[in-house]
N, C-alpha and C positions, 0 to 999 in steps of 0.2 A: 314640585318647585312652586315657592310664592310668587303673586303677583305680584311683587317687587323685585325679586329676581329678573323674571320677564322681562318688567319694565328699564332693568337697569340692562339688562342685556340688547336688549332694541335701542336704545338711546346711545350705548357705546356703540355698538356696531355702526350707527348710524355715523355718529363723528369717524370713525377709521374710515368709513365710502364716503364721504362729503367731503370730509377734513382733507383739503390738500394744498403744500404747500410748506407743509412743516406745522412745526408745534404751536406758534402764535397764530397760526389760521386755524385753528381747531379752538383753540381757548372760546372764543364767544358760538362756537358749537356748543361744546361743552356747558358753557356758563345760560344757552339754552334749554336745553333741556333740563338741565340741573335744576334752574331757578324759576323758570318762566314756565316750562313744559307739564312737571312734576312736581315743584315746589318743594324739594328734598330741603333746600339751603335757601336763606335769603340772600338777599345781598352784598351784605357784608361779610356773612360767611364767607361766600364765596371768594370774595375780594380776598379774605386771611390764606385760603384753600391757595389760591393762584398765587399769592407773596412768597407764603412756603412753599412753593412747586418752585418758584423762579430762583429760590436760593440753595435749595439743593441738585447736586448734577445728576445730567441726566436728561432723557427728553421731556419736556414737560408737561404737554399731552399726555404721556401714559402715566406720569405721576400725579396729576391730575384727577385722572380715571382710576387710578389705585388706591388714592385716597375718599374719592368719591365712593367708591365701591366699599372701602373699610367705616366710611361714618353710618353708612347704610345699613350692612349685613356683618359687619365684622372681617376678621383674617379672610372668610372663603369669599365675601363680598366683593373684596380688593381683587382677589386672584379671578374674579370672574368678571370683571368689569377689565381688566388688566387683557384678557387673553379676549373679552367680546369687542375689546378697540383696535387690541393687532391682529387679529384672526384674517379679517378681511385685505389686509394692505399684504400680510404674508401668504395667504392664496394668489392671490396678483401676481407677488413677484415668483413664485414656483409656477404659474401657468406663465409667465412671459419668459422666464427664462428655460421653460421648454418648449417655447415656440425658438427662444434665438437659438438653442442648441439642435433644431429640428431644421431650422431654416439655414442654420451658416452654413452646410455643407455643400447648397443648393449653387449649381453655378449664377443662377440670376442674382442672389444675393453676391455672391462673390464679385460680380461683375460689378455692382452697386458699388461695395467697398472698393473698388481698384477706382472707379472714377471718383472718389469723392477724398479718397489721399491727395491726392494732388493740391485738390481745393485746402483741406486742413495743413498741408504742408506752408501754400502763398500765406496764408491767414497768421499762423505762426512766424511765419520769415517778416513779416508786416508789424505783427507785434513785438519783434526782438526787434529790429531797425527804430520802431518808433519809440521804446526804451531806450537803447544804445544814445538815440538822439536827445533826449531827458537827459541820460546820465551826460553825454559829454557839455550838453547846456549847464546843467549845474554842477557839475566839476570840475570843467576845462577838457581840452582834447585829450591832454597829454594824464590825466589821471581817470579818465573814461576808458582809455586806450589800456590802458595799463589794469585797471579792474575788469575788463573783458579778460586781458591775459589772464591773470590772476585767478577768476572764474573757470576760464578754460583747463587751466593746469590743476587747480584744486581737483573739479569734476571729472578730467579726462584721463593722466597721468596719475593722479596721487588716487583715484577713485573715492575720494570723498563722499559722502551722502549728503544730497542735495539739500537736504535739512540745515543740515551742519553750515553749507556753502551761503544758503538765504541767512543764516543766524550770520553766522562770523561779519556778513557784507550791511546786515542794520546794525551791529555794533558799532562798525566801524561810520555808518551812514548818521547815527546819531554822533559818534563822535568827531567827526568830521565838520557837521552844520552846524555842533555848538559850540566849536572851535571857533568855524571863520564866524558864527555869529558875534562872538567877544570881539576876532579882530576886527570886524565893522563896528562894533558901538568903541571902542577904543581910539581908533583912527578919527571918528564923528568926534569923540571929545576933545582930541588933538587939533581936530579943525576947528571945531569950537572957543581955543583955548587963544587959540594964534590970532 
């Protein structure tokens, strides 16, 4: 293996154990090492590198690293720069999620989880009341009262998917406020007129 393989392999790995927080915290990782570290890319490269990461889908972090990996060494450059940036965050989650499957059956765990329902249950009844009170502020009781129904019977009765239930209520949420927006500037020019 070249030492630029090596070097692209330690520099990915690094961003996957450093990089945390998602893809736009990893970019000026990346754009370290890349630029500053190893001087693979100038600047502007890079800058072109990150433009076209940000417009195609996907996370941009590993397109980043894909790319980086193919200006380098070619197709096996990408696929190795690709697997030495996830390598490290997918070991992570295989050791943690074999401690939560080692650990959940444990009564102290369980015990943990039964006292802490409680608590996510207040927190959520806290955030449905402080919504409820939004929507009846900005629509009135009697059409906040009525979209709770409405809500309720879609999700519980009709068994809608909640997707569907959030979609159909910003349709309706946009056309609703650019309703009464009209009938406010209309009325304004009626008082205006008189």
């Amino acid at each position: 293996m070249t030492e630029q393989y090596l070097q692209l392999i330690w520099a990915m790995v690094k961003t996957g154990v450093i990089g945390f927080g998602g893809g736009p915290s990893v970019v000026p990782l990346i754009r370290h090492e890349a630029v500053q570290q190893y001087r693979w890319l100038n600047d502007d490269e890079f800058g072109e590198i990150f433009v076209l990461a940000n417009t195609l889908p996907g996370p941009i972090a590993t397109k980043m690293a894909g790319y980086l990996g193919y200006q380098l060494k070619g197709v096996p450059g990408a696929i190795v720069a690709v697997l030495a940036h996830i390598f490290p965050s997918s070991l992570a989650m295989i050791v943690c999620m074999s401690m939560v499957s080692f650990f959940s059956s444990s009564p102290i765990v369980q015990g943990m989880i039964s006292a802490v329902v409680p608590v996510v249950a207040v927190m959520l009844g806290m955030m449905a009341y402080e919504f409820a009170e939004k929507a009846v502020k900005g629509l009135g009781i009697l059409a906040g009262v009525g979209s709770f129904a409405l809500a309720l019977a879609l999700l519980a009765w009709i068994d809608l998917h909640p997707a569907i239930v959030i979609l159909l209520f910003m349709l309706y949420g946009s056309f609703h406020f650019s309703l009464t927006a009209r009938w406010k500037a209309g009325r304004k020019q009626e008082g205006g007129e008189q």
